[in-house]
DRENLOVO-661710 format. One record per residue (C-alpha): residue in three letters; x, z, y. Coordinates in steps of 0.2 Angstrom, whole numbers, plus 5000, padded with zeros to 4 digits. Layout:
@residu->ALA | u->X | w->Z | v->Y
...
***
This chain:
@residu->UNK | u->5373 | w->5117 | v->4884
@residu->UNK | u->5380 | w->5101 | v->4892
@residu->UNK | u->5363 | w->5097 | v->4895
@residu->UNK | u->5356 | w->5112 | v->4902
@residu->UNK | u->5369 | w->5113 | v->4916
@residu->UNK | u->5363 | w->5094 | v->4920
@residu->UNK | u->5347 | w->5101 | v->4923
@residu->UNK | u->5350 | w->5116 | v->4932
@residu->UNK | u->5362 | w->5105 | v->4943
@residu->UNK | u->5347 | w->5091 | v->4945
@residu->UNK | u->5336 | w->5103 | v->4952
@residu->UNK | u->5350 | w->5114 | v->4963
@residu->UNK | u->5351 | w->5096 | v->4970
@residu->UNK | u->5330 | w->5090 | v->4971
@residu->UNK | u->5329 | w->5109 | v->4980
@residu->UNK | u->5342 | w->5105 | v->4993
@residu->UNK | u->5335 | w->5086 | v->4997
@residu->UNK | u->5318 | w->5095 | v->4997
@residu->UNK | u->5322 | w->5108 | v->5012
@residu->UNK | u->5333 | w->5096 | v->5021
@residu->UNK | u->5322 | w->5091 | v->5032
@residu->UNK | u->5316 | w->5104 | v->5036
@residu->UNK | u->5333 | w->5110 | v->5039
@residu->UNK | u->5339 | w->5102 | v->5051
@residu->UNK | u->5345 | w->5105 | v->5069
@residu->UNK | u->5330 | w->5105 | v->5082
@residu->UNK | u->5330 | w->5094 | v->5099
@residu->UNK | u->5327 | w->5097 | v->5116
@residu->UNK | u->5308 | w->5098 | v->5122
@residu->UNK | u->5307 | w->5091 | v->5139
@residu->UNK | u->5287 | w->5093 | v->5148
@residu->UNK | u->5285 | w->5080 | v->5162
@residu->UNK | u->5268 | w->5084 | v->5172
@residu->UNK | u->5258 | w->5071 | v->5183
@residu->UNK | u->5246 | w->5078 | v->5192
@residu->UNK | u->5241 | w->5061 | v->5203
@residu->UNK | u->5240 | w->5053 | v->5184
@residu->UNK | u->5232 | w->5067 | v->5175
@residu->UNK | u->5245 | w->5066 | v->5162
@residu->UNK | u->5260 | w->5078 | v->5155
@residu->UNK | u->5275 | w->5068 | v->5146
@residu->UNK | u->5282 | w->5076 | v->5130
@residu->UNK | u->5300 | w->5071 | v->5127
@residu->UNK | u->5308 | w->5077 | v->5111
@residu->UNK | u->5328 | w->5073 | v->5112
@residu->UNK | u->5324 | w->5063 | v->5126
@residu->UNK | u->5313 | w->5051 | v->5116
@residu->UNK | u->5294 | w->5051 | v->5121
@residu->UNK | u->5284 | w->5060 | v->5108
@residu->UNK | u->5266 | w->5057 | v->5117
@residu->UNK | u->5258 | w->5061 | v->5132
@residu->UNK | u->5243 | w->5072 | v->5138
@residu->UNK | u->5227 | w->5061 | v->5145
@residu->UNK | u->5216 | w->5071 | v->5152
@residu->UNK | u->5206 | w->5059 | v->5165
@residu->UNK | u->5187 | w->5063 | v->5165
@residu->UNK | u->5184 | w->5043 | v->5161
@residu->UNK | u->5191 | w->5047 | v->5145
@residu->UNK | u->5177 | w->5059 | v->5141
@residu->UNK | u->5191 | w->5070 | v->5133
@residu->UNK | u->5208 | w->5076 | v->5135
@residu->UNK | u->5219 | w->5068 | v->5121
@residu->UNK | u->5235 | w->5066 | v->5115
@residu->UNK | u->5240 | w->5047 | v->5115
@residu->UNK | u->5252 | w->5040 | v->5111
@residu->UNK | u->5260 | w->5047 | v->5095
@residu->UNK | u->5279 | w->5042 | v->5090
@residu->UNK | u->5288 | w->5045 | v->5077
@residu->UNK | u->5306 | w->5053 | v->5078
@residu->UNK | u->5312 | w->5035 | v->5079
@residu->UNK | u->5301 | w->5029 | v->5092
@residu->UNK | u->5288 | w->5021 | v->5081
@residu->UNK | u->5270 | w->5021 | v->5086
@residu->UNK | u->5259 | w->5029 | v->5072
@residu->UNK | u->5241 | w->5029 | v->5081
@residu->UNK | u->5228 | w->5014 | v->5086
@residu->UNK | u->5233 | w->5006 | v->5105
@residu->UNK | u->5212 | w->5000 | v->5107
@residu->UNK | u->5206 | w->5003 | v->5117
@residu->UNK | u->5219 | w->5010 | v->5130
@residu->UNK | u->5234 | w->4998 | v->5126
@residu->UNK | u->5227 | w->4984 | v->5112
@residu->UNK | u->5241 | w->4978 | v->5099
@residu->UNK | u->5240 | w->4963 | v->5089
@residu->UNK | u->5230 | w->4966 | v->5073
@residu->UNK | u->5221 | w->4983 | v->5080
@residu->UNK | u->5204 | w->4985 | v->5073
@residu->UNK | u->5191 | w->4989 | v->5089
@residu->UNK | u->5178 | w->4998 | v->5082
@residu->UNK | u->5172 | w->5016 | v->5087
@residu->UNK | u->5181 | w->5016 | v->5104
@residu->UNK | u->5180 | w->5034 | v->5105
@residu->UNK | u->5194 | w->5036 | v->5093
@residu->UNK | u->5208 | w->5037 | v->5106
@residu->UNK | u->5224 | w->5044 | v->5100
@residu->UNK | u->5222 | w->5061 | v->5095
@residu->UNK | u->5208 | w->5073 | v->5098
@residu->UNK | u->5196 | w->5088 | v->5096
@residu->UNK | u->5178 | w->5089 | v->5097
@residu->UNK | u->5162 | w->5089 | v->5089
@residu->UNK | u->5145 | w->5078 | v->5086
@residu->UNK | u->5132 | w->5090 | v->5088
@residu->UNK | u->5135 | w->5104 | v->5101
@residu->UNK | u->5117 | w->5111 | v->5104
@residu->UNK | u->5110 | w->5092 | v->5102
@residu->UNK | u->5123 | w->5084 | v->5113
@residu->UNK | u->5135 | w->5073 | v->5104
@residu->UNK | u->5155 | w->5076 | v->5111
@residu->UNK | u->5163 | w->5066 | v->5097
@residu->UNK | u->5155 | w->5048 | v->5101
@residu->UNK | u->5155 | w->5048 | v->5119
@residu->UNK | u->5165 | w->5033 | v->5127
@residu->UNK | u->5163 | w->5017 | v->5139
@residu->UNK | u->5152 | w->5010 | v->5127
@residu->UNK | u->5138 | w->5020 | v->5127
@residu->UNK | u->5124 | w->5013 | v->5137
@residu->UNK | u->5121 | w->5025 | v->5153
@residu->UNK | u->5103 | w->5026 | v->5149
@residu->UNK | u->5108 | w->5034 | v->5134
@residu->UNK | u->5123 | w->5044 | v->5142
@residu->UNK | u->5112 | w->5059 | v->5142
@residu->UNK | u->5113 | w->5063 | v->5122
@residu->UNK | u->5131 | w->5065 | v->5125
@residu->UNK | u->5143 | w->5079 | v->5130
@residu->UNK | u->5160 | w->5077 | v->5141
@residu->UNK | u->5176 | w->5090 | v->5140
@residu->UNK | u->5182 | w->5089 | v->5158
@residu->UNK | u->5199 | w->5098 | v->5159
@residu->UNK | u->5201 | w->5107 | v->5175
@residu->UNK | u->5218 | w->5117 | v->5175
@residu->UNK | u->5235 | w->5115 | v->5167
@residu->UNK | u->5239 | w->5132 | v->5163
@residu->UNK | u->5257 | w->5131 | v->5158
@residu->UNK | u->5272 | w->5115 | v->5155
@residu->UNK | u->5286 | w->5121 | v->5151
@residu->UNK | u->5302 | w->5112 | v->5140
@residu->UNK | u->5315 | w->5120 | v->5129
@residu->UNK | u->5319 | w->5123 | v->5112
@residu->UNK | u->5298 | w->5122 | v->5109
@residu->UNK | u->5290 | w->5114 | v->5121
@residu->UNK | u->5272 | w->5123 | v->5129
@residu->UNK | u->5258 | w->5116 | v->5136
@residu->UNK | u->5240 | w->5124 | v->5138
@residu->UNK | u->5225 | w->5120 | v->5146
@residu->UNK | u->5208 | w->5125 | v->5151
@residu->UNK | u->5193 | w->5113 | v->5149
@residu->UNK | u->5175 | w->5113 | v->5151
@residu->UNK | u->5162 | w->5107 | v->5136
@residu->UNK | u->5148 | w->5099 | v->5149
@residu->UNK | u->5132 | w->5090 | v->5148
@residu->UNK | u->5131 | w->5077 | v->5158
@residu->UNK | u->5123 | w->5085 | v->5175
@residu->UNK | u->5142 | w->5097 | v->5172
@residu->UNK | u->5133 | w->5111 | v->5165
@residu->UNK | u->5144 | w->5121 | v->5155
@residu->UNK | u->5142 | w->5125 | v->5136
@residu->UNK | u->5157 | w->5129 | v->5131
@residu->UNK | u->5173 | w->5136 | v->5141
@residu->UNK | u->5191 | w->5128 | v->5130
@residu->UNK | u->5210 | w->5136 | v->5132
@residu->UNK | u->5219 | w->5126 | v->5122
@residu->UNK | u->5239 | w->5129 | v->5116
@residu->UNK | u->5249 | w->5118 | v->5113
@residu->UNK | u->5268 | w->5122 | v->5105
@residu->UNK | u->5278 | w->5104 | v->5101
@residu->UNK | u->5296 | w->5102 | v->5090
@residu->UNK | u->5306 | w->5092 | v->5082
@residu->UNK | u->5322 | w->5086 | v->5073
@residu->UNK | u->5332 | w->5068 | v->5070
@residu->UNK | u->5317 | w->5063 | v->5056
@residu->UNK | u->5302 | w->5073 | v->5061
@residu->UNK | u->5289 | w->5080 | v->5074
@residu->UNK | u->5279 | w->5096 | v->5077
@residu->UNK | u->5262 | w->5100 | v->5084
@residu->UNK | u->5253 | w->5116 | v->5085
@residu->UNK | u->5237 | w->5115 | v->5091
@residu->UNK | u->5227 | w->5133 | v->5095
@residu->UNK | u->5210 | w->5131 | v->5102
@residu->UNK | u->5199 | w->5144 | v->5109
@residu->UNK | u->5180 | w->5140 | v->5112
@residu->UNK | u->5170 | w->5154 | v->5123
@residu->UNK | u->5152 | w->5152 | v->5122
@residu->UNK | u->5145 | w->5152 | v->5141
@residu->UNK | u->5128 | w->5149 | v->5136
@residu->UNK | u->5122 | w->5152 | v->5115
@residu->UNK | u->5129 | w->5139 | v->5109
@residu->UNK | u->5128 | w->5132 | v->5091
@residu->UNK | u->5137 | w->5117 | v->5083
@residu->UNK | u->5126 | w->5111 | v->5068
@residu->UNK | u->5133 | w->5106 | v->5054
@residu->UNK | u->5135 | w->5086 | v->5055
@residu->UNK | u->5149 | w->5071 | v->5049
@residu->UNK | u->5162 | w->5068 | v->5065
@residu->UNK | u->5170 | w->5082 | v->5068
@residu->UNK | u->5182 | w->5092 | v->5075
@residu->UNK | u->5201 | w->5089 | v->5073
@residu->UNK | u->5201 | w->5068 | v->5074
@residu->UNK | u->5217 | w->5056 | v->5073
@residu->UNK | u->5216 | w->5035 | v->5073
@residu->UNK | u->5229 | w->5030 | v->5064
@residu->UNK | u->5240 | w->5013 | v->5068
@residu->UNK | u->5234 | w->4996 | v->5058
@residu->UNK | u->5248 | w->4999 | v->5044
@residu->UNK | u->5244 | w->5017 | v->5039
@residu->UNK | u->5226 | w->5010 | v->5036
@residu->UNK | u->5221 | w->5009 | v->5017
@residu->UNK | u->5221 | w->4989 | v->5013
@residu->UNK | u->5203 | w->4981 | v->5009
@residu->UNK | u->5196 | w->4965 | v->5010
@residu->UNK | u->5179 | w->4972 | v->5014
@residu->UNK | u->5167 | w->4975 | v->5027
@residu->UNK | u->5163 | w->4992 | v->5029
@residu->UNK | u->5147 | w->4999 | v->5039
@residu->UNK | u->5146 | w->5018 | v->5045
@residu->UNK | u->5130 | w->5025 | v->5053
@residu->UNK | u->5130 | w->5041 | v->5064
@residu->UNK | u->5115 | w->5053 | v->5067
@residu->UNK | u->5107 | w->5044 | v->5079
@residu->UNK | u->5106 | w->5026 | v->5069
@residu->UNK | u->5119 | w->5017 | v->5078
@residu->UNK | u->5129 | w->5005 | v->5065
@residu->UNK | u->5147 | w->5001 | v->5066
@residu->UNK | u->5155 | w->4987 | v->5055
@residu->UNK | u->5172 | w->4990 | v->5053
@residu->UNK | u->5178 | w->4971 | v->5047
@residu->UNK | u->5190 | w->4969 | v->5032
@residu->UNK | u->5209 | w->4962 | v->5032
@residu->UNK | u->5217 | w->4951 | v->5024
@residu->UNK | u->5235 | w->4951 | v->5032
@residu->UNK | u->5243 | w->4964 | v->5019
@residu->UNK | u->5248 | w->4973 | v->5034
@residu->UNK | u->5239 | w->4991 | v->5031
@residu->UNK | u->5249 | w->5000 | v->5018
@residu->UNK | u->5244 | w->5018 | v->5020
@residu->UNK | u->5235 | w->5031 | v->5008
@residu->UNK | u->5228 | w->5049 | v->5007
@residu->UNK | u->5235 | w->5065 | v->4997
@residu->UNK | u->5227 | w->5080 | v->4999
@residu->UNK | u->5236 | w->5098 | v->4993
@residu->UNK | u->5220 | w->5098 | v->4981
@residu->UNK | u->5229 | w->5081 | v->4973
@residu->UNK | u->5214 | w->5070 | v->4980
@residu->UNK | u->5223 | w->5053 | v->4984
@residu->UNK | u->5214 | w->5037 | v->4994
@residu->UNK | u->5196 | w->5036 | v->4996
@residu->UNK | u->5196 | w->5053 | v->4984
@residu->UNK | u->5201 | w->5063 | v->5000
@residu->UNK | u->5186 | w->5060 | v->5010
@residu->UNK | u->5174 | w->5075 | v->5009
@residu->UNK | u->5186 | w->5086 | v->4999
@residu->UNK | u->5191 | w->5103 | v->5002
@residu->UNK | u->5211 | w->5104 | v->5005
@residu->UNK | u->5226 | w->5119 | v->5013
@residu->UNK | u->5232 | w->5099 | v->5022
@residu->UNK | u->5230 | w->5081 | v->5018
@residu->UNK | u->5243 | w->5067 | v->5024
@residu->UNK | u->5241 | w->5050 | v->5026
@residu->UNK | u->5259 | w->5039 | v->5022
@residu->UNK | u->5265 | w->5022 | v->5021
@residu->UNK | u->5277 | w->5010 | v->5025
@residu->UNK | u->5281 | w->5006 | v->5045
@residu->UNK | u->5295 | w->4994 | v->5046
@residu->UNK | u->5309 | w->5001 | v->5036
@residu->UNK | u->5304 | w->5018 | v->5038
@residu->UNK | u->5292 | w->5028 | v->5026
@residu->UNK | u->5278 | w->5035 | v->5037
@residu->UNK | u->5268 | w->5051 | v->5035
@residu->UNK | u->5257 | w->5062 | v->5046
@residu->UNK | u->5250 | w->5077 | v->5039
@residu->UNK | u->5238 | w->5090 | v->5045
@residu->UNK | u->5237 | w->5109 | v->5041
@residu->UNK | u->5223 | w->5120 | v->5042
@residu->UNK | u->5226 | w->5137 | v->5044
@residu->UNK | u->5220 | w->5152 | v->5035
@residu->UNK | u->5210 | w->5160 | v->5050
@residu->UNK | u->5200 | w->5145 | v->5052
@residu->UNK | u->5182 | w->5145 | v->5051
@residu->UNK | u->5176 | w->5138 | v->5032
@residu->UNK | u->5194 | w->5137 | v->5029
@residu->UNK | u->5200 | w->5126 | v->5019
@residu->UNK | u->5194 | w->5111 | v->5028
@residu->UNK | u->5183 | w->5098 | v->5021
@residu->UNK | u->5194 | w->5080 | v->5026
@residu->UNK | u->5183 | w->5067 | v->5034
@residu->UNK | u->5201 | w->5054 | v->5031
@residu->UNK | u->5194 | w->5034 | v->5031
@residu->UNK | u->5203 | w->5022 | v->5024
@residu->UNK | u->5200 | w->5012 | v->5042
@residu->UNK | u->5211 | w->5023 | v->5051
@residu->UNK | u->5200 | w->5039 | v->5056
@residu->UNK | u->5212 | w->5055 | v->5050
@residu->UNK | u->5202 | w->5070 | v->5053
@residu->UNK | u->5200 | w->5091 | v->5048
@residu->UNK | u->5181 | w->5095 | v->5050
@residu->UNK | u->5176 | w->5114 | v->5043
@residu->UNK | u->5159 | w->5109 | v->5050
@residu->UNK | u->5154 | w->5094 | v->5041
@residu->UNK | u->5150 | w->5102 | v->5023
@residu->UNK | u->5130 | w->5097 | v->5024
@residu->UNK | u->5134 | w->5079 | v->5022
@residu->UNK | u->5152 | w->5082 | v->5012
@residu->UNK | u->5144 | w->5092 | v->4998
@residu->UNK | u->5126 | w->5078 | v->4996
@residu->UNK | u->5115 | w->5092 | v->5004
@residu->UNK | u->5120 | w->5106 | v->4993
@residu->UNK | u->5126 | w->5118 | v->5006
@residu->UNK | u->5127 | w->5117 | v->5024
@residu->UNK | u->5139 | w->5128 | v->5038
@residu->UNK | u->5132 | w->5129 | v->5055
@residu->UNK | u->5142 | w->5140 | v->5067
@residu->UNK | u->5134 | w->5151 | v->5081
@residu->UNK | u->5140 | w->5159 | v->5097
@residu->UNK | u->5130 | w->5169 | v->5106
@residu->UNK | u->5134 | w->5169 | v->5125
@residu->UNK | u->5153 | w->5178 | v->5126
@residu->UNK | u->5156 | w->5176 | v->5111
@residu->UNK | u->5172 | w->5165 | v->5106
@residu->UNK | u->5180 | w->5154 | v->5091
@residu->UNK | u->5200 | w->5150 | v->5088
@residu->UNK | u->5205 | w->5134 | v->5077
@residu->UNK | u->5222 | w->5131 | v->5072
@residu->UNK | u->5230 | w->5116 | v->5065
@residu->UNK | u->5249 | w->5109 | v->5062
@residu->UNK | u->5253 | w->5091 | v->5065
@residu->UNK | u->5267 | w->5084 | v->5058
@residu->UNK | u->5274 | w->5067 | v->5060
@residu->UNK | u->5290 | w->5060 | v->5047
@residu->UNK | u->5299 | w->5047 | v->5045
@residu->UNK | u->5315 | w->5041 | v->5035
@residu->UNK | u->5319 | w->5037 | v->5017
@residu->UNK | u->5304 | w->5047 | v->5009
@residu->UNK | u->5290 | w->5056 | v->5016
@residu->UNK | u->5288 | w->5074 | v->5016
@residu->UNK | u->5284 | w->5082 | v->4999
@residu->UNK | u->5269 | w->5094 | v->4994
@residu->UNK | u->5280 | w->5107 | v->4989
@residu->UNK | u->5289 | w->5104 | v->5009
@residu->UNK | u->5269 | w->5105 | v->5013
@residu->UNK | u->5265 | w->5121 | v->5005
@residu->UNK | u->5281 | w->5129 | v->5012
@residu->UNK | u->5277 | w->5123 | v->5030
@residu->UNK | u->5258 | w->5127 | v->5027
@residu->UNK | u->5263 | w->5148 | v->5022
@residu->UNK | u->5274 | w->5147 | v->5039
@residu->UNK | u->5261 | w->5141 | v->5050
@residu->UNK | u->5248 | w->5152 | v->5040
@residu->UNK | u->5258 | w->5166 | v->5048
@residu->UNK | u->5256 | w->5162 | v->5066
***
């Protein structure tokens, strides 16, 4: 009997540490726009959070940087703002992002400084041209209108993006809703990079002492050079129990990425949502650093066996939904804390 009640008191007590955090007591949102800088601040509890980029040298709008609740900077600075130890491979992985490597034969994903402007012309750009809403509060809004172009600014694709941002003392909140509307046919054809993409700061990367070399679909080689300064702690668990290397090309609800950042244990997760296209998501997550959702990338994740392309004829439309969520403190969040904030957002 005695030990019965020490069970049932053990788990009264791993149930309330287990919804604390998501308990507890939301901060301020404060939205900050630049319009001479092309940027919008986001302030949570008068702490930056990130900010809105959205200049067209960028070659896409993206959110950089990331903080934790306690200030701590969870993405790569290269190529916008260097730190000591940064790795500086693939360029275009700035903050975070959302595109695609092969819109009608124009790749969105790669395009950056470093492509040669010979070769510019295989490449797409997402100009944004309005700020639709900024507004503060208990959850902060922002949403946007972009253009997918080629590079003579023809449009493919029209974006109206929404974005909805929260947090509390340990933790921060992004909902990102994208809608795609088709102003020519447009077809993205099933291919690696892809669509929801996040570079992760040198300690959340998975240690290794070796070189690693990734070729996208036009040949191009990038080594991305091993470390030996026992600074990169992080790893992968998917909601499939995929962990490490395992998570890349696996199906998952989300997958988070955790480790140690100073004291602090670190996690980022990222939630698809049930109304997604191929839903759940196949998990492009690299051990280097690239943390990224892509529905679109199951010819090369599944060795050929199957393929998803996605057409849209002229009008026609696409929404994808995804939860990022940013923690830090004692422990990371749990899977069962996943699954719970997962069935809320799959309600939106």
């Amino acid at each position: 009997m005695i030990n019965s009640l020490k069970k049932i008191g053990l788990l009264i007590a791993s149930i309330v540490f287990a919804t604390s955090a998501l308990a507890q007591k939301s901060e301020p949102v404060k939205v900050v726009q630049s319009k001479k800088e092309n940027k919008v601040d986001i302030f949570i509890g008068n702490k930056l959070f990130t900010s809105f980029l959205y200049p067209d040298s960028l070659e896409k709008p993206v959110l950089y940087p990331l903080y934790t609740a306690n200030g701590t900077v969870v993405t790569r600075g290269f190529p916008l703002n260097p730190k000591l130890g940064d790795a500086t491979d693939h360029p275009h992985h700035i903050g975070l992002w959302f595109n695609f490597e092969n819109l009608n034969g124009l790749d969105f994903w790669n395009n950056s400084y470093a492509i040669p402007k010979e070769k510019k012309k295989q490449y797409g750009w997402i100009r944004t041209d309005k700020i639709l809403e900024a507004k503060g509060g208990a959850t902060g809004i922002l949403a946007y209108h972009a253009n997918w172009t080629d590079q003579q600014k023809n449009i493919i694709l029209e974006e109206t993006t929404h974005f909805e941002f929260s947090g509390t003392a340990g933790q921060r909140i992004i909902d990102r809703i994208t809608t795609l509307k088709a102003n020519i046919d447009a077809t993205f054809n099933d291919a690696k990079d892809g669509m929801l993409g996040l570079r992760l700061a040198h300690e959340l990367q998975m240690p290794t002492t070796e070189d690693q070399k990734f070729t996208d679909d036009k040949g191009n080689v990038t080594i991305v050079k091993g470390g030996t300064d026992k600074v990169a702690n992080g790893n992968y668990l998917t909601s499939a129990g995929k962990t490490g290397n395992d998570a890349w090309s696996t199906r998952g609800v989300w997958c988070k990425v955790y480790g140690k950042m100073g004291a602090d244990s670190v996690s980022i997760a990222i939630i698809d949502h049930p109304q997604n296209p191929n839903y759940p998501t196949f998990w492009h997550a690299r051990g280097y650093g690239l943390f990224a959702a892509n529905p679109l990338g199951e010819k090369i994740f599944t060795n050929g066996k199957s393929a998803k392309n996605l057409h849209l004829n002229k009008g026609e439309s696409v929404t994808f939904k995804y939860r990022i969520v940013i923690s830090n403190g004692k422990e990371t969040l749990s899977g069962e804390q996943l699954n719970e904030m997962g069935g809320e957002f799959g309600k939106k």
